[in-house]
TIVOMI-243049 format. One record per residue (C-alpha): residue number from 1; x, y, z. Coordinates in nm, 4 decimals, decimal comma. Example, Ala and Ser with C-alpha at 12.3 -4.5 7.8 and 13.67 -1.06 7.14 Angstrom:
BEGIN
1 | 1,2300 | -0,4500 | 0,7800;
2 | 1,3670 | -0,1060 | 0,7140;
% end
This chain:
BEGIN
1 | 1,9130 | -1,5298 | 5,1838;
2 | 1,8646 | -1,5196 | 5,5341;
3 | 1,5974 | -1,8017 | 5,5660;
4 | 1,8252 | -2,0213 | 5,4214;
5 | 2,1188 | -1,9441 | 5,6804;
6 | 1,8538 | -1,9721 | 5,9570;
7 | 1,7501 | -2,2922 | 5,8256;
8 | 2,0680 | -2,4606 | 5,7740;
9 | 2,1713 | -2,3271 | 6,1370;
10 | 1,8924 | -2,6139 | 6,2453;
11 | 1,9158 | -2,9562 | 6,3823;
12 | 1,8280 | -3,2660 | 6,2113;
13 | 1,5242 | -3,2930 | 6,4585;
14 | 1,4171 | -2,9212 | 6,4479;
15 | 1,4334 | -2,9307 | 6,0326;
16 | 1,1751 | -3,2083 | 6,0015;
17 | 0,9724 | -3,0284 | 6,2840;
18 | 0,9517 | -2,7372 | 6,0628;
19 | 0,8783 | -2,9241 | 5,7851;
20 | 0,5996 | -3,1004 | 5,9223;
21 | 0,5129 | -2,7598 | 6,0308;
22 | 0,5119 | -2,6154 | 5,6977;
23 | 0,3198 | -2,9101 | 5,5392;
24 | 0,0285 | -2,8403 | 5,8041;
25 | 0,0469 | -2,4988 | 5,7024;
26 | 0,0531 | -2,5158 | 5,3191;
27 | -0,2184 | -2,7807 | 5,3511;
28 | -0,4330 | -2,5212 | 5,5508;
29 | -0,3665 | -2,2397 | 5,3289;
30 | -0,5309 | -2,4844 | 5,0381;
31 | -0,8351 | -2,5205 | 5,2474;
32 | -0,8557 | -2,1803 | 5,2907;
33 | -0,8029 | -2,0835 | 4,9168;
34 | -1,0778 | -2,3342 | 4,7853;
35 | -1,3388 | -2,1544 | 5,0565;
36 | -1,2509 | -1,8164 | 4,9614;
37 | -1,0869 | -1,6967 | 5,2644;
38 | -0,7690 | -1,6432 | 5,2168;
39 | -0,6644 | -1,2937 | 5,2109;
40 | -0,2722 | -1,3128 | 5,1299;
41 | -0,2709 | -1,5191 | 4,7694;
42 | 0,1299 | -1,4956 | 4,7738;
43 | 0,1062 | -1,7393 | 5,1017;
44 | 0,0457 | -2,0841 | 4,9175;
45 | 0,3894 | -1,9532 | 4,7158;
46 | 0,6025 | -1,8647 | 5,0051;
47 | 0,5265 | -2,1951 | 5,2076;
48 | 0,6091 | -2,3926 | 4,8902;
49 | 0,9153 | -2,2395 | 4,8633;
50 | 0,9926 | -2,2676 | 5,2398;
51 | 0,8986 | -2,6435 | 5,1603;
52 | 1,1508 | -2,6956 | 4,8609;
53 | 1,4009 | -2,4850 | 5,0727;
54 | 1,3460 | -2,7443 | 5,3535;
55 | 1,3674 | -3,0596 | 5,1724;
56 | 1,6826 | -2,9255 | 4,9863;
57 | 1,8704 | -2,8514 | 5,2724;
58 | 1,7640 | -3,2328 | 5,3897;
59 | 1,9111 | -3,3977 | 5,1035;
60 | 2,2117 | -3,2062 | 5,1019;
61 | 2,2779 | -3,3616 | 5,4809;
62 | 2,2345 | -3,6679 | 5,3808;
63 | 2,4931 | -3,6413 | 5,0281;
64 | 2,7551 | -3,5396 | 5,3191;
65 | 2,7246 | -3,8230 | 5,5037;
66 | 2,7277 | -4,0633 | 5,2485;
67 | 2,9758 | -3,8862 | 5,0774;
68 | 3,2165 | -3,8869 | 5,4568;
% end
């Protein structure tokens, strides 16, 4: 639970940093899976979580300011 409190403690600008992080990273992870050289399988999982995490904590931002 504490990724999400550490993510929701970011700024707009810092969130979509991270997630453009995260997308470089998951994207690298695939490359590295369909060559064989990826050593922790349970990576491509935890930065597609971190992803959904991310995105979710986007949309709910933007329900509260419609919703204000």
């Amino acid at each position: 639970m504490s990724e999400i409190d550490d993510l929701r403690g970011l700024n707009d600008v810092d969130l979509s940093e991270d997630l453009e992080s995260t997308h470089r990273e998951l994207m690298n992870l695939r490359f590295q899976s369909a060559t064989m050289q990826l050593s922790d399988v349970n990576a491509i999982r935890k930065s597609r979580k971190r992803l959904a995490r991310i995105k979710t904590i986007i949309r709910e931002r933007e329900l509260a300011r419609v919703t204000q």
